[in-house]
C-alpha positions in Angstrom: 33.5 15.9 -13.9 29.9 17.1 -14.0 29.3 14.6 -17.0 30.8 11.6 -15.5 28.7 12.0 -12.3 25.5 12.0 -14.7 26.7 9.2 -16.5 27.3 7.3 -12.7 23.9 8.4 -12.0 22.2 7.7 -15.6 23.8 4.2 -15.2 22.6 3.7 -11.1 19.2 4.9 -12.4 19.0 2.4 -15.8 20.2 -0.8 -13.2 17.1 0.4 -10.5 14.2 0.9 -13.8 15.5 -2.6 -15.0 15.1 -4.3 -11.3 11.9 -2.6 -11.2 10.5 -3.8 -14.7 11.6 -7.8 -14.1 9.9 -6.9 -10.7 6.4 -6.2 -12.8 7.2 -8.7 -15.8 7.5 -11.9 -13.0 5.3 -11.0 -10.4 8.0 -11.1 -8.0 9.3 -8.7 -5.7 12.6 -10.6 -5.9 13.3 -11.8 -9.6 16.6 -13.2 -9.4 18.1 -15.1 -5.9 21.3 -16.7 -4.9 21.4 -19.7 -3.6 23.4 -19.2 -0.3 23.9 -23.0 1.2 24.1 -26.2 0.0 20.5 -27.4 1.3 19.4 -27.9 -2.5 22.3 -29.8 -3.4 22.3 -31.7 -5.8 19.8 -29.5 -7.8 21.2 -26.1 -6.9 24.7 -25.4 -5.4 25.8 -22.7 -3.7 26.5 -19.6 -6.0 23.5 -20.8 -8.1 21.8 -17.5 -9.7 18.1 -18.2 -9.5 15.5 -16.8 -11.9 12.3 -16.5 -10.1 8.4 -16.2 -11.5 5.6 -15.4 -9.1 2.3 -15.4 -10.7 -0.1 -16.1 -8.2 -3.0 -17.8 -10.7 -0.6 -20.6 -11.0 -1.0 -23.2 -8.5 1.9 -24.6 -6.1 2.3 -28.5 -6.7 4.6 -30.7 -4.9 8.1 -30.9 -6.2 8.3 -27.7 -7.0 11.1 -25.5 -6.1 10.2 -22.3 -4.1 11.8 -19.0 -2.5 9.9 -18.1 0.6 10.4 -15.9 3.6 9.6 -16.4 7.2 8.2 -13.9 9.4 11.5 -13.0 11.5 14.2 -14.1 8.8 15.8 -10.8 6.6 16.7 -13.7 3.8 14.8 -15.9 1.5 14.7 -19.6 1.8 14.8 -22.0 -1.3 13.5 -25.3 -0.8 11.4 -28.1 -2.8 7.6 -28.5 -1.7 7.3 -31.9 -0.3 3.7 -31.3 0.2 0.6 -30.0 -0.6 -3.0 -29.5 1.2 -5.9 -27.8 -1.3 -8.9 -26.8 0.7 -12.4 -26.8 -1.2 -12.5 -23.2 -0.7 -9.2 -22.6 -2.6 -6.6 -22.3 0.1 -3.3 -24.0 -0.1 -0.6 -24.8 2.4 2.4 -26.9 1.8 5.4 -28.0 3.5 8.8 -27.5 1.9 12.6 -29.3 2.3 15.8 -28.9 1.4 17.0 -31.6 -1.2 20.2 -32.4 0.7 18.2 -32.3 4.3 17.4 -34.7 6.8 14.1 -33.6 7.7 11.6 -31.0 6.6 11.3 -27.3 7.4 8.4 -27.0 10.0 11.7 -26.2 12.4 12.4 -23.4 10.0 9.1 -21.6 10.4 8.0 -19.8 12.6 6.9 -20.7 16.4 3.4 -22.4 16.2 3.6 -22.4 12.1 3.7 -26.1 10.4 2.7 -25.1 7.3 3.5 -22.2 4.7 0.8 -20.3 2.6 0.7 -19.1 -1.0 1.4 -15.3 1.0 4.8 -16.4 2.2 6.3 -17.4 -1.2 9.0 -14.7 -3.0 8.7 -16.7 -6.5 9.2 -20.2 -8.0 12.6 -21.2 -9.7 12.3 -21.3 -13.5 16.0 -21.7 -14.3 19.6 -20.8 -13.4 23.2 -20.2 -13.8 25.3 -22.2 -12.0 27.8 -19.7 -9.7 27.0 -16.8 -11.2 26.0 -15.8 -7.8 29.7 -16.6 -5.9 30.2 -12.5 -6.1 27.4 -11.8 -4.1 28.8 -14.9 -1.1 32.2 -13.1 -1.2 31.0 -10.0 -0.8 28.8 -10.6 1.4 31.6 -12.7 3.8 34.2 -10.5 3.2 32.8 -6.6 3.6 36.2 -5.1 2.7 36.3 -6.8 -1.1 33.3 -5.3 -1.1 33.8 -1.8 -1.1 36.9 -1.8 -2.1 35.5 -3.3 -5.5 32.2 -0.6 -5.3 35.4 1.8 -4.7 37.4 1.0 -7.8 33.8 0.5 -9.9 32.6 4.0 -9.0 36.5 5.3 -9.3 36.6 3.8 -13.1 33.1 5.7 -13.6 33.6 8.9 -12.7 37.4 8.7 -14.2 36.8 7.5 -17.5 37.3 9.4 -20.6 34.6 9.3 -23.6 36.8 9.1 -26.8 
C-alpha cells in the first residue's frame, strides 16, 4: 500500500513539474485552454484544446487569436483582435471579438474599459486539437462524473499491481 501511494504521489508530482515547465517554455501562465462556447466558431468549436504562447516581445496584430482575462471574470476569454492602436511610446491596446458574434467585446470588459492592454492577455493560440477538451465541459457540467471518474482513477492507482 505504502508503494502505490508513492507511485499516486510520484505521478501527481510529474503532471504539476510538467504544467509548470510549459508554464516557463511558453511564457504563459496558462499553456493549454479549452475552448468553452461557440463564440469562435467557425475557427474553434467548443471542446477545442488550445495551445497557447505568451512571449511578450512579440507584438499583438489584428486577426490574431488571443486568451485574455477580465478584471472580475474567474475564466479566460478567447477571441480574435479586431483592432489595434500602437502609441509612439510603445503601448498597445486592441479590441477583440468573437468570430461567430454580433458585435465586439467592449460589453465584455470591464465598467469604463473599451479597450484591452498587452497585461490582460493569458497567451495567443498557436494550434489545436479539435474536442480534445469535451472532458473538461462534462466535467465541469456534470460534478458527479467528475469525481466519480477522479474516484475510479485514484482507486485503479492505489490498487494496481506491478508485475
Amino acid at each position: 500500500l505504502y508503494y502505490q501511494v508513492l507511485n499516486f504521489a510520484m505521478i501527481v508530482s510529474s503532471a504539476l513539474m510538467i504544467w509548470k515547465g510549459l508554464i516557463v517554455i511558453t511564457g504563459s501562465e496558462s499553456p493549454i485552454v479549452v475552448v468553452l462556447s461557440g463564440s469562435m466558431e467557425p475557427a474553434f468549436h467548443r471542446g477545442d484544446l488550445l495551445f497557447l504562447t505568451n512571449f511578450h516581445d512579440d507584438p499583438i496584430r489584428a486577426g490574431e487569436i488571443v486568451v485574455f482575462k477580465v478584471e472580475g471574470r474567474d475564466i479566460p476569454i478567447v477571441h480574435r483582435v479586431i483592432k489595434v492602436h500602437e502609441k509612439e511610446n510603445g503601448n498597445i491596446k486592441f479590441l477583440t471579438k468573437g468570430d461567430n458574434n454580433e458585435v465586439d467585446d467592449r460589453g465584455l470588459y470591464k465598467e469604463g474599459q473599451n479597450w484591452l492592454e498587452k497585461k490582460d492577455v493569458v497567451g495567443r493560440a498557436r494550434g489545436f486539437l479539435p474536442y480534445v477538451g469535451m472532458v473538461t465541459i462534462i466535467m465541469n457540467d456534470y460534478p458527479k462524473f467528475k469525481y466519480a471518474l477522479l474516484a475510479v482513477m485514484g482507486a485503479y492507482v492505489l490498487l494496481k499491481r506491478e508485475s
